[in-house]
mmCIF file of the N, C-alpha and C atoms, coordinates in Angstrom:
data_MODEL
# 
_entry.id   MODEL 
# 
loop_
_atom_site.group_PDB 
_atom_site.id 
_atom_site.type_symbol 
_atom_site.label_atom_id 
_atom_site.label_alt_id 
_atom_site.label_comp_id 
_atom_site.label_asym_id 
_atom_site.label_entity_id 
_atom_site.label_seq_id 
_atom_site.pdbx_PDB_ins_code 
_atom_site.Cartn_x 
_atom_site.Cartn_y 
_atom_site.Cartn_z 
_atom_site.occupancy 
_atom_site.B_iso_or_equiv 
_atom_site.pdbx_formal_charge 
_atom_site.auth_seq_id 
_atom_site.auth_comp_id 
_atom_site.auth_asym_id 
_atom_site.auth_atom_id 
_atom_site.pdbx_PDB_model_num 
ATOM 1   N N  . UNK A 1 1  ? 0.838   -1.209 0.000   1.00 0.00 ? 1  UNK A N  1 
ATOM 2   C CA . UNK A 1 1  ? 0.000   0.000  0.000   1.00 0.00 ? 1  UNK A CA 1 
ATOM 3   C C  . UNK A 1 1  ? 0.872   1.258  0.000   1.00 0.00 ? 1  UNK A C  1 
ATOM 4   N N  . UNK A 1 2  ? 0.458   2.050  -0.731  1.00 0.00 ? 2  UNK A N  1 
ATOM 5   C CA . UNK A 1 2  ? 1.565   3.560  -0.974  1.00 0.00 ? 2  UNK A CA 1 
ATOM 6   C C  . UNK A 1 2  ? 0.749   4.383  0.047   1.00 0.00 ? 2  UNK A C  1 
ATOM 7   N N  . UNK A 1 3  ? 1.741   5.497  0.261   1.00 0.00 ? 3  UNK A N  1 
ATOM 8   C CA . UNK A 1 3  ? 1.011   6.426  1.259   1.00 0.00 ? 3  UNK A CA 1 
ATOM 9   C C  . UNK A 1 3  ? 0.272   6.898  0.900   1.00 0.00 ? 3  UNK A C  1 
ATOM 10  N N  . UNK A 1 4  ? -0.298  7.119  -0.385  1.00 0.00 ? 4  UNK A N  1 
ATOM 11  C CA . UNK A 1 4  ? -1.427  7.907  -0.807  1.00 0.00 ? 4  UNK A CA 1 
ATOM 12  C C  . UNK A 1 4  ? -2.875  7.020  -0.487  1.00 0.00 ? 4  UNK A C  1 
ATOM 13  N N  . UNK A 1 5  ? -2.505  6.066  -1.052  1.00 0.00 ? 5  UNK A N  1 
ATOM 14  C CA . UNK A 1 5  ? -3.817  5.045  -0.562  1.00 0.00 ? 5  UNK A CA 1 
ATOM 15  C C  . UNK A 1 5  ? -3.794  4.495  0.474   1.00 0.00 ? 5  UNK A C  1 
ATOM 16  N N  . UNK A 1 6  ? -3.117  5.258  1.764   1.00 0.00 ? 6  UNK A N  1 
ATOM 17  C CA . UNK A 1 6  ? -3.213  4.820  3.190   1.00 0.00 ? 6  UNK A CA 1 
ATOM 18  C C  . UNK A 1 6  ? -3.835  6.159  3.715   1.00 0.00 ? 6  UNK A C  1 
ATOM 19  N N  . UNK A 1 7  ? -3.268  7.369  3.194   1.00 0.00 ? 7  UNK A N  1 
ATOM 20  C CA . UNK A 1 7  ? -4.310  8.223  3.746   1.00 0.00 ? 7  UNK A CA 1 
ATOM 21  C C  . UNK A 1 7  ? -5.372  8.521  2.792   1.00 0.00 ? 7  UNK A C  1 
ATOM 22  N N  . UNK A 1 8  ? -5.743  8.046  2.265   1.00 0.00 ? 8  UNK A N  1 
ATOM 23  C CA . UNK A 1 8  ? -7.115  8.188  1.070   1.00 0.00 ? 8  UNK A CA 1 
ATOM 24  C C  . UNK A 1 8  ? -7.992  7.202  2.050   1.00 0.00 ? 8  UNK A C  1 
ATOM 25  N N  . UNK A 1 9  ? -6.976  6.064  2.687   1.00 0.00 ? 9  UNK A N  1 
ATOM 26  C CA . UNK A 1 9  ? -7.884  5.112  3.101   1.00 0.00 ? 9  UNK A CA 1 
ATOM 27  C C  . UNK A 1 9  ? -8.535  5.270  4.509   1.00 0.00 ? 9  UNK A C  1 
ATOM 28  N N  . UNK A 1 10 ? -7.745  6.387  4.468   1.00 0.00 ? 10 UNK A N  1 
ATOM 29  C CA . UNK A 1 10 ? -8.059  7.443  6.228   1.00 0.00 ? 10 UNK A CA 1 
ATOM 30  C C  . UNK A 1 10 ? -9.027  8.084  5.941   1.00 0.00 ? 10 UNK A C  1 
ATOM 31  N N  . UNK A 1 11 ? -8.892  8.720  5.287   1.00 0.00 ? 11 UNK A N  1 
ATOM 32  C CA . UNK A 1 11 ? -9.947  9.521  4.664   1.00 0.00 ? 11 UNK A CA 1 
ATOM 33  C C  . UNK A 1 11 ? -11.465 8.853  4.566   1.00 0.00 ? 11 UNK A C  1 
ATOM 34  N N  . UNK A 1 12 ? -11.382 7.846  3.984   1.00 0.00 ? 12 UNK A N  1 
ATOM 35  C CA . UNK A 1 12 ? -12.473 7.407  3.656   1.00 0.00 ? 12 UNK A CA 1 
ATOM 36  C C  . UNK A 1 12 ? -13.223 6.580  4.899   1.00 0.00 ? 12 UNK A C  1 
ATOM 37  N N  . UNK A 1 13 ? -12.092 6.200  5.610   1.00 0.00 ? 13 UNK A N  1 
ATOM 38  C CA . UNK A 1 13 ? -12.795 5.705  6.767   1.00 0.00 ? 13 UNK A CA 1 
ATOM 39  C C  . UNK A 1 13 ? -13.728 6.572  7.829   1.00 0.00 ? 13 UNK A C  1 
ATOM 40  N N  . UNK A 1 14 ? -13.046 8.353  7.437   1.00 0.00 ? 14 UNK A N  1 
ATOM 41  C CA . UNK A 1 14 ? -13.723 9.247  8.482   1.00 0.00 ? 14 UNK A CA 1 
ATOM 42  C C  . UNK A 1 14 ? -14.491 9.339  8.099   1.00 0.00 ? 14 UNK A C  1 
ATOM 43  N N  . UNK A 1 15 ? -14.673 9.708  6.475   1.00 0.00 ? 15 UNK A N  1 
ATOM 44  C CA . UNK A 1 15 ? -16.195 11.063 6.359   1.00 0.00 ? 15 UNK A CA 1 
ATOM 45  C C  . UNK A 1 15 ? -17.053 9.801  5.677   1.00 0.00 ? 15 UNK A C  1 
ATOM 46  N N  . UNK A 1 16 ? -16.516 8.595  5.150   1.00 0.00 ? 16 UNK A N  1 
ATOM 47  C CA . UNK A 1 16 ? -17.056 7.153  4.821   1.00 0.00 ? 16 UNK A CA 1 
ATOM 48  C C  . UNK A 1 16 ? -18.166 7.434  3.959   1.00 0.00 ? 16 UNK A C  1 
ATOM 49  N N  . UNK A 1 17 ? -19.112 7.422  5.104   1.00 0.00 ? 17 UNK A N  1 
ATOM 50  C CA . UNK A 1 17 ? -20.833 7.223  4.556   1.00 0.00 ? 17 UNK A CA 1 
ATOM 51  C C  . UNK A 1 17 ? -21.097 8.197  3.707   1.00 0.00 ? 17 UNK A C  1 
ATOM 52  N N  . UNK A 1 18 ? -21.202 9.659  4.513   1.00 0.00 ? 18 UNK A N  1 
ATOM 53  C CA . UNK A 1 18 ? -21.487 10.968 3.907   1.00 0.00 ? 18 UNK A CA 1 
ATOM 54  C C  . UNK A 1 18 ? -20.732 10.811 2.171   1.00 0.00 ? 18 UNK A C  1 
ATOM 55  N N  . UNK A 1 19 ? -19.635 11.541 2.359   1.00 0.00 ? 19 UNK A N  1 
ATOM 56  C CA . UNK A 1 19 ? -18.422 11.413 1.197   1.00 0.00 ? 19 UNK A CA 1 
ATOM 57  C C  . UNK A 1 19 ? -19.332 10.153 0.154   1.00 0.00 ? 19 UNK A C  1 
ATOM 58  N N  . UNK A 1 20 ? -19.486 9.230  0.642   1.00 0.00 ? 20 UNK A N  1 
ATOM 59  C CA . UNK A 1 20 ? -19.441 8.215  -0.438  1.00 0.00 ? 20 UNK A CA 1 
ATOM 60  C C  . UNK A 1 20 ? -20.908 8.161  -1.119  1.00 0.00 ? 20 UNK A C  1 
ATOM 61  N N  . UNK A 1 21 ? -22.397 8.441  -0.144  1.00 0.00 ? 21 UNK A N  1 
ATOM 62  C CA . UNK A 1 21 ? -23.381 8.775  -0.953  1.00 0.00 ? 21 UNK A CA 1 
ATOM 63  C C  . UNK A 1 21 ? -23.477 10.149 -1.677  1.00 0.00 ? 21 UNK A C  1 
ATOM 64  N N  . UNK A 1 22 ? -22.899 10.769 -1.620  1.00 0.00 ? 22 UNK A N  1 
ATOM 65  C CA . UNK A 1 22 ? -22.666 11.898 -2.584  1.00 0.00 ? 22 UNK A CA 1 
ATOM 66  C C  . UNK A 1 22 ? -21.743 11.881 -3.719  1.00 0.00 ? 22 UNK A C  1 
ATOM 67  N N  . UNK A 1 23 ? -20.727 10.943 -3.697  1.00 0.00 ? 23 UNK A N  1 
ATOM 68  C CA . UNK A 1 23 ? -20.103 10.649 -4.394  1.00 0.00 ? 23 UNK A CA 1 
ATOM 69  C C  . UNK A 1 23 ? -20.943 10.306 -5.645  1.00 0.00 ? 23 UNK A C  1 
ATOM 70  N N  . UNK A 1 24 ? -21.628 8.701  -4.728  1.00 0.00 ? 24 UNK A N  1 
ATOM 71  C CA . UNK A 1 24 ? -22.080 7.782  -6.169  1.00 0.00 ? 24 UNK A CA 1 
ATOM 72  C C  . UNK A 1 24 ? -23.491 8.467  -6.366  1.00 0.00 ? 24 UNK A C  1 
ATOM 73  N N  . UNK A 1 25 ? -23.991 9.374  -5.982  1.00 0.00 ? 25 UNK A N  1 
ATOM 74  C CA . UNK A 1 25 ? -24.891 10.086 -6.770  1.00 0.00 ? 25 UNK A CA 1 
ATOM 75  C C  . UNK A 1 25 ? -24.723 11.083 -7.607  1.00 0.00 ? 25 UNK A C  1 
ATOM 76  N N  . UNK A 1 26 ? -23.691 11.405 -7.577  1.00 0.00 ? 26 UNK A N  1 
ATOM 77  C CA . UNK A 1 26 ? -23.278 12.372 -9.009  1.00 0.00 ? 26 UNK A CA 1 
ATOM 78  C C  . UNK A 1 26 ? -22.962 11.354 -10.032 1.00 0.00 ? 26 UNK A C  1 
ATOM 79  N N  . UNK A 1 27 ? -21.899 10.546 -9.106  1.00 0.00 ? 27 UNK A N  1 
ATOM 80  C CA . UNK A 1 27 ? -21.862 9.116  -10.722 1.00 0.00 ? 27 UNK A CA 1 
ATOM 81  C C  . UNK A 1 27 ? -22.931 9.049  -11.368 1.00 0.00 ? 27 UNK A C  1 
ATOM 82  N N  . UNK A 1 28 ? -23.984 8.868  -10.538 1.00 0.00 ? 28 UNK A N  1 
ATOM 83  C CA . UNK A 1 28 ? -25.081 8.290  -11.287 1.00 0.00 ? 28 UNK A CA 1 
ATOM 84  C C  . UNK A 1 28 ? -25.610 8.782  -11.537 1.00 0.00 ? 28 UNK A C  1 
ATOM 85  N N  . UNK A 1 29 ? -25.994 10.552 -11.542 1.00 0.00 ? 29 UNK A N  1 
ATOM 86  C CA . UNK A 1 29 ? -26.527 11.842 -12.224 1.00 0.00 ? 29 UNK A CA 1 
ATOM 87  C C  . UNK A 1 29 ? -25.444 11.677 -13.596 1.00 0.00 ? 29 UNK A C  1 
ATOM 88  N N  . UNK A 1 30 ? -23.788 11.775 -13.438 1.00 0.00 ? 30 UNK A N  1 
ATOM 89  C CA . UNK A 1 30 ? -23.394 11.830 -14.816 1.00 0.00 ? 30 UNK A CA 1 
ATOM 90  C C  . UNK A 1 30 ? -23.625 10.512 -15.806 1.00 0.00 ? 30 UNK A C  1 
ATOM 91  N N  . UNK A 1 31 ? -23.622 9.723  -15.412 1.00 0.00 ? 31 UNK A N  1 
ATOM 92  C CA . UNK A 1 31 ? -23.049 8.433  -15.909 1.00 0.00 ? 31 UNK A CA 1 
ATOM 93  C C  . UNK A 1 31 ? -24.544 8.283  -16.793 1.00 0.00 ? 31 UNK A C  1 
ATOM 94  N N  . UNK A 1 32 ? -25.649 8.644  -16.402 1.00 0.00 ? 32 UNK A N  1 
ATOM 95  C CA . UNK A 1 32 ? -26.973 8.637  -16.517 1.00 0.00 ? 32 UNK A CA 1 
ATOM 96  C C  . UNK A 1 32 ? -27.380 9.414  -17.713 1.00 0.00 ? 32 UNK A C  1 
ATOM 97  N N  . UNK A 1 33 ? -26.527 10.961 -17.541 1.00 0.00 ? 33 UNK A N  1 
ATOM 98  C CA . UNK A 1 33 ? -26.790 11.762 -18.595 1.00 0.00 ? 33 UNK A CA 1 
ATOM 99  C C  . UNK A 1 33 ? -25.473 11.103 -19.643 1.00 0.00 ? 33 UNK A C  1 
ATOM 100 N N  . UNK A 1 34 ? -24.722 10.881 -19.622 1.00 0.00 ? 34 UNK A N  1 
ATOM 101 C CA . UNK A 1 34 ? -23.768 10.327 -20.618 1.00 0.00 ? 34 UNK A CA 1 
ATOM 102 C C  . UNK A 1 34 ? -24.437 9.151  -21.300 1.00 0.00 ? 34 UNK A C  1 
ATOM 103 N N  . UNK A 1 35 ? -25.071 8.374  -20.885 1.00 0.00 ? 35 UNK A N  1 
ATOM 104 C CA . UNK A 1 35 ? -26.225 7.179  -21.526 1.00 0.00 ? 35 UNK A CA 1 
ATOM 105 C C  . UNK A 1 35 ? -27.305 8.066  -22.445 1.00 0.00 ? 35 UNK A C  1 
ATOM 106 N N  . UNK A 1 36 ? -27.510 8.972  -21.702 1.00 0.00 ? 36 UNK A N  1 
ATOM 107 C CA . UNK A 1 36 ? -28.906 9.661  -22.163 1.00 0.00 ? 36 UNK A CA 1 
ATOM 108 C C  . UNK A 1 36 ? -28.337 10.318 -23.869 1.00 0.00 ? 36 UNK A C  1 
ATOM 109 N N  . UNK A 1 37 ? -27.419 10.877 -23.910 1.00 0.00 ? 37 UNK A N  1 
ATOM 110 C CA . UNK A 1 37 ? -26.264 11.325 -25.058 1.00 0.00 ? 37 UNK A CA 1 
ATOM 111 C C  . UNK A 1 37 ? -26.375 10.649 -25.571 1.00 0.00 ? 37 UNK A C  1 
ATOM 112 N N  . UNK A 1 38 ? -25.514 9.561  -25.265 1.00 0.00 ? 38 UNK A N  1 
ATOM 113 C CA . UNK A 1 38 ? -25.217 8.417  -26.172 1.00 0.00 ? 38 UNK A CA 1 
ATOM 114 C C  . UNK A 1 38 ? -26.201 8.095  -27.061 1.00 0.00 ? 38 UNK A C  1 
ATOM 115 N N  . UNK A 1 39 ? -27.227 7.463  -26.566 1.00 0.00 ? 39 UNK A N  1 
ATOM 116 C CA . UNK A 1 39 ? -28.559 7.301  -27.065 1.00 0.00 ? 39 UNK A CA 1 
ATOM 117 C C  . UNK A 1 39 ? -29.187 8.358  -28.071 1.00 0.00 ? 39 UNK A C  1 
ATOM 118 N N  . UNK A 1 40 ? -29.351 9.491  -27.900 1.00 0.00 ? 40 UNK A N  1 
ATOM 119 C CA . UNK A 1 40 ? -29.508 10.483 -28.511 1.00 0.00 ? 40 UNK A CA 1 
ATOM 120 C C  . UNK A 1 40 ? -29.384 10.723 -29.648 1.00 0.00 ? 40 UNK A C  1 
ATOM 121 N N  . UNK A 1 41 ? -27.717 10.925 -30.003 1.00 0.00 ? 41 UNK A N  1 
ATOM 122 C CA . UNK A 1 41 ? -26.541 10.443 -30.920 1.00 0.00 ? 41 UNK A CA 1 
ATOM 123 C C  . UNK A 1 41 ? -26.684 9.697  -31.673 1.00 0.00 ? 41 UNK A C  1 
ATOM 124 N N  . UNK A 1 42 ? -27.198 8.609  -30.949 1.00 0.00 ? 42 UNK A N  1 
ATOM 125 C CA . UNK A 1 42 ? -27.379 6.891  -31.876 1.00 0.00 ? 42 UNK A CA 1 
ATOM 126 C C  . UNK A 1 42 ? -28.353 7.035  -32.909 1.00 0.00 ? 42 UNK A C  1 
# 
């Protein structure tokens, strides 16, 4: 493990929950509209 992904892994252990449902809801706001494009396009 490198130090970056030991304190990333700190990191993630503090703010965890919060940090991470906000995270994967933008994923899935972009990732959603990038499908929606795609499709579009097609």
């Amino acid at each position: 493990m490198t130090i970056c992904a030991c304190i990333f892994y700190e990191l993630h252990l503090n703010f965890g929950t919060k940090t991470e449902k906000l995270t994967n809801k933008l994923l899935e706001s972009v990732y959603a509209k990038g499908k929606y494009k795609m499709k579009s396009q097609a």
